[in-house]
C-alpha positions in Angstrom: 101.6 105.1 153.2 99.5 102.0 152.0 96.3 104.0 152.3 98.1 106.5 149.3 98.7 104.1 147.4 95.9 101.8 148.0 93.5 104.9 147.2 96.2 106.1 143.7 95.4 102.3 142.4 92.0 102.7 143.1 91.5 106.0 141.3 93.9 104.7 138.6 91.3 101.5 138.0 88.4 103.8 138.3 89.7 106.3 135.4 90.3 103.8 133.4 86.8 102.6 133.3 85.3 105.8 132.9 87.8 106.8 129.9 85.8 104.4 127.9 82.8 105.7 127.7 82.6 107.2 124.3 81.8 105.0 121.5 85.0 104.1 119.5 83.1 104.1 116.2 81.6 107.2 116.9 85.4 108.6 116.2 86.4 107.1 113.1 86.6 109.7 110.1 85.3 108.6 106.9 88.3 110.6 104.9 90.9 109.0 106.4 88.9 105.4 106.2 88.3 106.0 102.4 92.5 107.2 102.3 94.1 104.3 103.4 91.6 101.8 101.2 93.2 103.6 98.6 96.9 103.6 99.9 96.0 99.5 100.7 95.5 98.7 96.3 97.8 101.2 95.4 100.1 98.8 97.2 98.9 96.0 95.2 100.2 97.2 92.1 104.1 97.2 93.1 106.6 95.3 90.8 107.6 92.2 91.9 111.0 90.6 90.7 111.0 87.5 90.1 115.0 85.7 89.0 115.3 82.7 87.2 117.8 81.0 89.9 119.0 82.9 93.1 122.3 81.3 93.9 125.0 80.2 91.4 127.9 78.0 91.9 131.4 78.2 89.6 132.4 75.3 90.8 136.2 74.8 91.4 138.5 77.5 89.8 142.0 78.7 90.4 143.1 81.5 92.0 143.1 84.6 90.4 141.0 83.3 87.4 138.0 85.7 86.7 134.4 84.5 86.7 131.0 85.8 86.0 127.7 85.2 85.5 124.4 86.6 84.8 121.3 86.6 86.9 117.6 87.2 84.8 114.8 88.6 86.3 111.3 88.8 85.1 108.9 92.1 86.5 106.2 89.9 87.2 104.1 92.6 89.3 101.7 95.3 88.3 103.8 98.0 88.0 107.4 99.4 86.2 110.6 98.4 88.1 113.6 100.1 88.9 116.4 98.6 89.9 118.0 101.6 92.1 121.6 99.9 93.3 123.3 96.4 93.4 126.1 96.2 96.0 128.0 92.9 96.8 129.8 91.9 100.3 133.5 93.4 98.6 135.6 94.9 95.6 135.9 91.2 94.4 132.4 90.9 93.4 131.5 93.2 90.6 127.4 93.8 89.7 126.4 95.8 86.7 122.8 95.9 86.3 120.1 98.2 84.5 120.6 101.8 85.5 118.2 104.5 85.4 115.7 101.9 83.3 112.3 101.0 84.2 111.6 97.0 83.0 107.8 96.9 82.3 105.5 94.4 83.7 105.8 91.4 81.6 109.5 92.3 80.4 113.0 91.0 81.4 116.0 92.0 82.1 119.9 90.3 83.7 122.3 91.4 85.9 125.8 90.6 85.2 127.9 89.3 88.1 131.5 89.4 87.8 134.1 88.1 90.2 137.7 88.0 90.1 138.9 84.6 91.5 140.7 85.9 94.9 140.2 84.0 97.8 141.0 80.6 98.9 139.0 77.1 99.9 135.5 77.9 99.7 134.1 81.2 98.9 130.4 82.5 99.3 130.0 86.2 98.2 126.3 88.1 98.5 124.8 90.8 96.0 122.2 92.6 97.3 119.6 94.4 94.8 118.0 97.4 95.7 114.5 98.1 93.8 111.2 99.6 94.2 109.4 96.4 95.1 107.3 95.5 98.3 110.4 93.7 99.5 112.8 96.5 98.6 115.6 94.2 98.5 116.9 90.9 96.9 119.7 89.2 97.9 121.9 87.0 95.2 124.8 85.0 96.1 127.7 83.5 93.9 130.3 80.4 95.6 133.1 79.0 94.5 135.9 76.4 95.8 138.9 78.8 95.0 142.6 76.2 94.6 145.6 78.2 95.2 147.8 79.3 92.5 150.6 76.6 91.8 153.3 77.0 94.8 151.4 78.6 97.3 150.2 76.5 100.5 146.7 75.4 100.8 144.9 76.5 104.3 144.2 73.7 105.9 141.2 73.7 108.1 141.3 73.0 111.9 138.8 70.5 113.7 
């Protein structure tokens, strides 16, 4: 049984030798070279979005008391973007952005964040925009400390 497998490893290491003959270079095919320097600075000339801030805090607010704010970008790649969805983490984050518009290299545009106040202690909430950039995504996120309306009990955190 040791000879069998003694003599498979052996004609394993021996094939593997001989498989490499051929000259790799020999192979390539121009076309296909010539192809994907192309597809390598077509990629060059994506948008890039570029927002003046990231994060945004509303600072304290009450409970139930509606907030929003607005996020600008700037296109500062090579090419027109679109902005193709904005989602946040729940219903109590609201985006509206740009639909269906292409923002020009060079140009500017905002996306309005609304959020309605619910929640209590500290709130963090993410919106993430969808476009037709190298990243393909962008993520935004608004935080607040939310106070309870007047008579209802503040959570009180456990250590």
């Amino acid at each position: 049984m040791k000879k069998i497998i003694l003599l498979f490893g052996a004609a394993v290491f021996a094939m593997s030798f001989t498989a490499c003959k051929d000259n790799a270079s020999n192979k390539i095919i121009m076309a296909n070279v010539d192809s994907a320097a192309e597809r390598d600075n077509n990629a060059k000339d994506l948008p890039v979005m570029t927002f003046d801030r990231t994060e945004f805090d509303f600072g304290t607010i009450e409970q139930g008391t509606p907030q929003q704010t607005v996020f600008t970008f700037t296109n500062t790649g090579k090419a027109p973007l679109i902005i193709t969805d904005a989602k946040s983490t729940c219903g109590c984050t609201i985006p509206e952005y740009p639909k269906n518009k292409a923002i020009a290299p060079g140009e500017s545009g905002e996306l309005l964040v609304k959020f309605n106040g619910s929640g209590q202690n500290q709130v963090t909430k993410a919106v993430t925009v969808t476009a037709n950039t190298a990243k393909g995504r962008e993520t935004l996120r608004i935080k607040a400390f939310v106070n309870p309306k007047n008579g209802a009990a503040a959570s009180v955190p456990l250590k």
